[in-house]
Structure formats: C-alpha cells, structure tokens
C-alpha positions in Angstrom: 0.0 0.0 0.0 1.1 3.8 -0.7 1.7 6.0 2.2 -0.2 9.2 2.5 3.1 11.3 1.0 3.5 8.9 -2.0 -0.7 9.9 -2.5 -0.1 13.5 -2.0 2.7 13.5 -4.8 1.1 11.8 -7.0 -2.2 14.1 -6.9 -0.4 16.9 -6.9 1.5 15.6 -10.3 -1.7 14.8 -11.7 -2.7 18.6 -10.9 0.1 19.8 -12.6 -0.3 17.9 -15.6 -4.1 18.5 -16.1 -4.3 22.2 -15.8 -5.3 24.0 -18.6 -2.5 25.5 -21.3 -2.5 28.6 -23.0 -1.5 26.9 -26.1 -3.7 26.8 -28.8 -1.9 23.1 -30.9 1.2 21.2 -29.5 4.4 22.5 -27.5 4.3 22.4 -23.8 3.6 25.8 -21.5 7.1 27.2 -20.9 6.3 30.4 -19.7 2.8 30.9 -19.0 0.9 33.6 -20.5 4.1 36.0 -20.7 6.6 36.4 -23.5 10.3 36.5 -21.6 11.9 39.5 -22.4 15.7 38.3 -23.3 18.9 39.4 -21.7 16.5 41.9 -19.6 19.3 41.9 -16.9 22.2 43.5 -18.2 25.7 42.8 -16.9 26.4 43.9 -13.7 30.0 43.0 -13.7 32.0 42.1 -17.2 33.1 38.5 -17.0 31.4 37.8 -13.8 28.3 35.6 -13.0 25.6 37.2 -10.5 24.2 35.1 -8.1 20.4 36.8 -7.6 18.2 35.7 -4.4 15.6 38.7 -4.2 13.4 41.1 -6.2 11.6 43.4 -5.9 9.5 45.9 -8.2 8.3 49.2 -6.5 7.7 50.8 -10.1 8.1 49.5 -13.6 11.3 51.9 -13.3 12.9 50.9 -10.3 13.5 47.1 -9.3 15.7 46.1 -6.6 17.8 43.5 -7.0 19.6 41.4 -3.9 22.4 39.1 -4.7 25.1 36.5 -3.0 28.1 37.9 -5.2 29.9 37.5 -8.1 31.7 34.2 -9.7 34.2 35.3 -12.4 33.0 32.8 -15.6 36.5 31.7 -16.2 37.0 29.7 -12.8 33.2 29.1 -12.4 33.1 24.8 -12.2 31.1 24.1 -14.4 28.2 22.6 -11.8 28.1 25.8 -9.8 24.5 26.6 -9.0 25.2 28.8 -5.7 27.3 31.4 -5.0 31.3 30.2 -3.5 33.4 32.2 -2.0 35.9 29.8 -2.3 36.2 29.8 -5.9 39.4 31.7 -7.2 38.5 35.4 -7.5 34.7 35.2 -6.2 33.6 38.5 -4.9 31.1 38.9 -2.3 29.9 42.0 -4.0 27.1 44.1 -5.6 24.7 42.7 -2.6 21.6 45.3 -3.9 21.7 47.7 -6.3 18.5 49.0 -8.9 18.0 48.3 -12.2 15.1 50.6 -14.3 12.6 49.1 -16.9 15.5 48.0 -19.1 17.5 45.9 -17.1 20.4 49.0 -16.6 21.6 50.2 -12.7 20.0 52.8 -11.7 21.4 52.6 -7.9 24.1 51.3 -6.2 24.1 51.0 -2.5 27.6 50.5 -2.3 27.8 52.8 1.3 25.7 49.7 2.9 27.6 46.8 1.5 28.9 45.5 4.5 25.8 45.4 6.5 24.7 42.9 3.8 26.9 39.7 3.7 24.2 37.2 2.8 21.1 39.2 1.8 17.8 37.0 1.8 14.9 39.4 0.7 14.4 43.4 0.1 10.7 44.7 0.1 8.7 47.8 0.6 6.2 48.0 3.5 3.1 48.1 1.4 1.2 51.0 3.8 4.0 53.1 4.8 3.6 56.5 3.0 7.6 57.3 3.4 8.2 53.5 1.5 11.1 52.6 3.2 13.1 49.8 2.1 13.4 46.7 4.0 16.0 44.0 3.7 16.4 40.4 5.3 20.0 39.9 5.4 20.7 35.4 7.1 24.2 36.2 7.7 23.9 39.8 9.6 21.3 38.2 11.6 19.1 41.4 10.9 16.0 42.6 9.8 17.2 46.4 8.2 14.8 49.5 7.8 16.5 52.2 5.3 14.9 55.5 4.0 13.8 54.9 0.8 16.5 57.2 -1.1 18.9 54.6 0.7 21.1 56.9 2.8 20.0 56.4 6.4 19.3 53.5 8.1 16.4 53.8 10.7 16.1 50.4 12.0 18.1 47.6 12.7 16.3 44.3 14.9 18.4 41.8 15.8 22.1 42.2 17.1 24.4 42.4 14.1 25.8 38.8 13.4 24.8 36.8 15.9 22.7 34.4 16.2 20.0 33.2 18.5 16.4 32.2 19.4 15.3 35.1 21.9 13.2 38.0 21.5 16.6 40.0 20.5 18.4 38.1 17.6 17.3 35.6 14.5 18.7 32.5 12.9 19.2 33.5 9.6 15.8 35.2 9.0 14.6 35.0 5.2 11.6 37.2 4.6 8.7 39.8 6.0 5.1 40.4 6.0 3.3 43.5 6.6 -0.3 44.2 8.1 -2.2 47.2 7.6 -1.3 48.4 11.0 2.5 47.9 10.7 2.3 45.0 12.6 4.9 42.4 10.6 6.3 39.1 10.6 9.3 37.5 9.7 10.1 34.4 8.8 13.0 32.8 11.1 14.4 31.1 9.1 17.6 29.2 7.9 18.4 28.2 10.9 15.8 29.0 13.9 12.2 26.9 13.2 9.7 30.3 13.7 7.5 32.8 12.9 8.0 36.0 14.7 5.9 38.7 15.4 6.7 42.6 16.0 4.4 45.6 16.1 5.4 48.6 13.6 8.4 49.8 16.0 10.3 46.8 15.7 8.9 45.9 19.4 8.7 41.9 19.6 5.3 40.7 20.2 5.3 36.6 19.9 6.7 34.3 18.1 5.5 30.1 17.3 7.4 27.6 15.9 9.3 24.6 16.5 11.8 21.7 14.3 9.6 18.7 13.2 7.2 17.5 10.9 3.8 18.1 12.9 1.3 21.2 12.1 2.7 24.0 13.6 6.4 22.9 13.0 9.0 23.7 10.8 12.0 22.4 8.8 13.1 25.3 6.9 11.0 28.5 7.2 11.7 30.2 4.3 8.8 32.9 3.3 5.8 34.7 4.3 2.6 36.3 3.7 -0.7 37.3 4.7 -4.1 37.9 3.3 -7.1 40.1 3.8 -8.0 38.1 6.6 -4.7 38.4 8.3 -4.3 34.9 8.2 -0.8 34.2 7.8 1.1 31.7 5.1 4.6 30.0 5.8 6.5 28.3 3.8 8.0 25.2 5.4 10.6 24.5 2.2 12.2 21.3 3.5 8.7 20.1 4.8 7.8 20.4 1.2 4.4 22.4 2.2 2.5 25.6 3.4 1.0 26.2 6.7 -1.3 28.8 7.4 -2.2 30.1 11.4 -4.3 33.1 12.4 -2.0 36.1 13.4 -1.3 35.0 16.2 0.0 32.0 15.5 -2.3 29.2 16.1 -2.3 26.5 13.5 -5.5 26.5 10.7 -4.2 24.5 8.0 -1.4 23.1 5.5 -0.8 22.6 2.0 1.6 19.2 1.3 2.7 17.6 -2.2 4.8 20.8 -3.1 9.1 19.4 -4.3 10.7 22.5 -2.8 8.4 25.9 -2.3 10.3 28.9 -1.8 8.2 32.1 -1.9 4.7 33.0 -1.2 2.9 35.7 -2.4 -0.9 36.5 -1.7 -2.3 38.9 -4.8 -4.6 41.7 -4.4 -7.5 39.8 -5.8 -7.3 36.9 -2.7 -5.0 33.9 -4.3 -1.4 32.0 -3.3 0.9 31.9 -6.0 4.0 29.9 -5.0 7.2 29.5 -6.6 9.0 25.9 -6.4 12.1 25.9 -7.3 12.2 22.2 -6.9 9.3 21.9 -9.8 10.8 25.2 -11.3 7.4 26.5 -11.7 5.0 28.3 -10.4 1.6 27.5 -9.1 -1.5 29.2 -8.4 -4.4 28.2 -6.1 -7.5 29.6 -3.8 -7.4 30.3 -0.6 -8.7 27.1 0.5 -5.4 25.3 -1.3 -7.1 24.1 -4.2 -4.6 24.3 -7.4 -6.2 26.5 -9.8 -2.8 27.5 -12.9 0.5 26.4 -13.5 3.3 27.2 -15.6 7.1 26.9 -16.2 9.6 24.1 -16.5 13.6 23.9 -16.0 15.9 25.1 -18.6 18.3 27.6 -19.4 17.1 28.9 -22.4 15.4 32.6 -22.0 12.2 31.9 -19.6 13.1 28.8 -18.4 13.8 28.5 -14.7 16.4 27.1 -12.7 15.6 27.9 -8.5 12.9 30.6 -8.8 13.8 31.7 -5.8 12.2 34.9 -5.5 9.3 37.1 -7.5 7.4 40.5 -7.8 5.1 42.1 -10.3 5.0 45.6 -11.1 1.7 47.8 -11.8 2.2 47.2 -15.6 1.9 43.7 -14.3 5.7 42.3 -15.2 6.6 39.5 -13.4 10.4 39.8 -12.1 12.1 36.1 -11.0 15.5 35.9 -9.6 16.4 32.7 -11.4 19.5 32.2 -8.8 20.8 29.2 -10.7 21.1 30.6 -14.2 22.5 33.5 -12.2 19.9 36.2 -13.6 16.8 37.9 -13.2 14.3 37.1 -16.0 11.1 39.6 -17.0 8.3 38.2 -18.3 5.9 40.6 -19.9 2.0 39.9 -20.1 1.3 38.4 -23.7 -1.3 40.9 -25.4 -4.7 40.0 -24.4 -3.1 37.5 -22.5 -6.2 36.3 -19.5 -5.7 38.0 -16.6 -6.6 34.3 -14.7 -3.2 33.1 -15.8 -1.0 35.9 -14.8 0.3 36.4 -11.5 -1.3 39.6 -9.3 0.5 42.1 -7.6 0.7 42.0 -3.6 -2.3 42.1 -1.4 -2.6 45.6 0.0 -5.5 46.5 1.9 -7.1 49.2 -0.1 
C-alpha cells in the first residue's frame, strides 16, 4: 500500500499535468501567458556571473535587485549553481543595487555593502507612506529598515551577526510580511524553526514555531505572507508544504505535495501563487489550497527557470524572477490580451 506522502505526490502531479494550457496546438507551456523578455538583466560585472536571491518591483522603473556575489565565468566549475566564495576570484559584491525598466543600474548601495553579507529578501512596506526599504540579510542576523533614497538607516532588529532564538536576535531570517497596522512578521528562518511577530516599531510581540514534521512545526522556514483576513502563510521549504495560522499564530491549516516551495505571495484579488524551485514552476491556487494555474519548467534557455527563488510584479503587471541558478533575473511581460486568470497579481494591499 502507498503511504499518505507517496498519495499526496502523486495528486499533486496529476494537478500539474491537467491544468489547462494557453496553447492553442502542441508544445508544452514554458512560460505561462508572458513572452520572456531576453537578456533583460544586463551585466552587472564584465566576465562575472551574479548570483540573484531577491526582487523586488516598487515601479516598472525601479527594481531592486539582492544578490550573494559575483563568480568570475573563467574559474566558475562548471556545476556551480550557488554562490562560492571559495572559488578563485569570487567577490562577495554588488549585494543590492537597482535596475530601471531595461534591465540597466540605476542605484548602487555600495555605502551599505557591508551590513549585507548574505542578503535574503528586500521589500517595501506596502502601507507606509515614506516607503522605506526593507532588507532580510541570514548572515547579519538582521531585519534592516532604510529610507527609501537609501542613505540612512532607521532600524536595525536583531544584534548584528549573531545568532539566537530570543526576542533579541534571529537564525538566519529570510523574509517579512506586513499588516495594515505595521504590525509584521518575519520568517525565522535558515536556521531558527519560527514565525516572529513585532508591532510597527520593531517591538517583539510573539513568536511560534518549533523543528519537526507536525502542524505547527518547521524544517526550513523560508517565506511569508498574509491575506485580507490576516491569516498568515509559511513556507515550510524542506517540509515540502505551506502552513497557514491566524495572526497569532495558532495553526489553521497546511498545503503538502509541493518538491521545494520557496516564496509565497498572496495577490490583491485573494489567491497564493508559489514558486517551487524544486518543480521550477509556479503554481496558483484559492485560498482554501485548491490548485487552480500552472506554468514553467527547467531550462536555461530565455524563460526557463532554474531555482525561482524569489518574485514580484509591477503595476504594468511584469513579473520579475530571480532565477538564482542561471544566475539572472528574467522579466516576463504579459502576452497581449493574454487572460488575466493566468498571470500572476501584484501583492495584497489592503485598499
């Protein structure tokens, strides 16, 4: 007899093979309803390969971009997926800078460089009128509040690399959530098993979480987000699903038969879309889990993915992916009349 998580994977295969393709006669759905717009990203470095963990797209004209650092190509091995500092003449450089609309720095933030060693996420607080930037950095241990030209830094939670489980410091955090009320959440992360709580002055209010298997545990938390009911959705990467709690962290419900989720996001008109970078494609489904759109497969070719670890869409509706293992950031622009079912939304945001 299967077990239950042999059943769940092969449902959730089925799912993914039955749902609907934009195609009119043969091929297979690379991309979705979007045409990839190629060599968007334009070199950061000559020579060099960019490792990419984050985007984000405030405005068709500025998108922040995260990375690891930079791998010259000649010594690159040629199985290198992640960033190594041990290979010869690897710089731990260019950790965010902004690109406009056609893929060409705009921004460097070169006077905060070493506050970021092994940045995880940047963002924008979705109801904060001054639209400071946030960033997630695992290896500074911090969650960072800047200005939103860049050139002060207004808040720093968690003591500057160290690590721990308290109500003081992280374990390698990896991503935030906002509420209406600046309440936010981060995901805690890499290392510690949580959730954790704080109200909009960085004050710590709770936090929930433990290692394991069980509802209400983690293995690797590794994103977050939150819906108009202020329910809360984690994903629990090397669990392979999502959990949802209420605010406060008590335990609602879960979502299994994923490969490897990575990033949540919960769109303005009230679905998930999730990125799997073990499936290297991205998913869409209700609120109550049910799978609804897919598209993407492996490949690098322009579109195809390879560890979309991060996503964003901008108000022309753009979708941004940090493909961190073909070491770029892809745009994929909305095919004309393409139906808006297919494409992905832009962040919940209470209106």
């Amino acid at each position: 007899m299967r077990s239950p998580s042999i059943l769940a994977g092969l449902a959730i295969a089925y799912a993914l093979t039955s749902v609907p393709s934009a195609l009119d006669k043969g091929g297979i759905d690379l991309h979705g309803s979007y045409d990839v717009v190629a060599n968007w990203l334009k070199p950061i470095a000559p020579d060099y390969l960019l490792s990419p963990v984050t985007v984000f797209a405030e405005t068709p004209d500025r998108i922040f971009i995260g990375s690891l650092g930079l791998t010259p190509k000649a010594t690159a091995p040629p199985t290198l997926t992640v960033f190594d500092p041990k290979v010869p003449g690897a710089r731990v450089d260019e950790p965010l800078f902004v690109v406009n609309r056609r893929g060409e720095v705009i921004e460097r933030w070169t006077q905060w460089y070493d506050r970021f060693p092994s940045i995880h996420k940047v963002t924008i607080d979705p109801y904060d009128p001054e639209k400071h930037v946030w960033v997630v950095d695992r290896a500074a241990q911090q969650v960072m509040k800047f200005t939103h030209d860049g050139k002060t830094l207004v808040m720093a939670i968690g003591e500057r690399g160290v690590a721990g489980q308290d109500d003081k410091h992280f374990g390698q955090p990896s991503d935030i959530a906002f509420l209406p009320d600046g309440t936010f959440f981060v995901s805690d992360g890499y290392r510690n098993r949580r959730v954790v709580k704080f109200d909009r002055n960085g004050r710590f209010l709770t936090a929930w979480g433990s290692e394991g298997s069980a509802p209400g545990q983690f293995r690797l938390v590794h994103s977050v987000a939150v819906d108009a009911a202020r329910r809360v959705y984690v994903v629990d990467r090397m669990n392979a699903r999502i959990q949802i709690f209420d605010e406060d962290g008590h335990f609602l419900d879960q979502w299994p038969g994923f490969v490897t989720p990575v990033h949540v996001v919960i769109t303005q008109d009230q679905f998930a879309w999730v990125s799997d970078m073990g499936a290297n494609r991205f998913a869409k489904y209700d609120l109550n889990g049910r799978l609804l759109e897919t598209f993407g497969t492996a490949g690098k070719f322009p579109g195809g993915m390879n560890s979309p670890h991060d996503f964003s869409v901008d108000s022309e509706g753009n979708l941004y992916v940090s493909n961190a293992w073909n070491f770029t950031v892809d745009k994929y622009m909305p095919r004309k009349g393409a139906d808006p079912n297919r494409l992905v939304g832009q962040r919940y945001t209470a209106r």
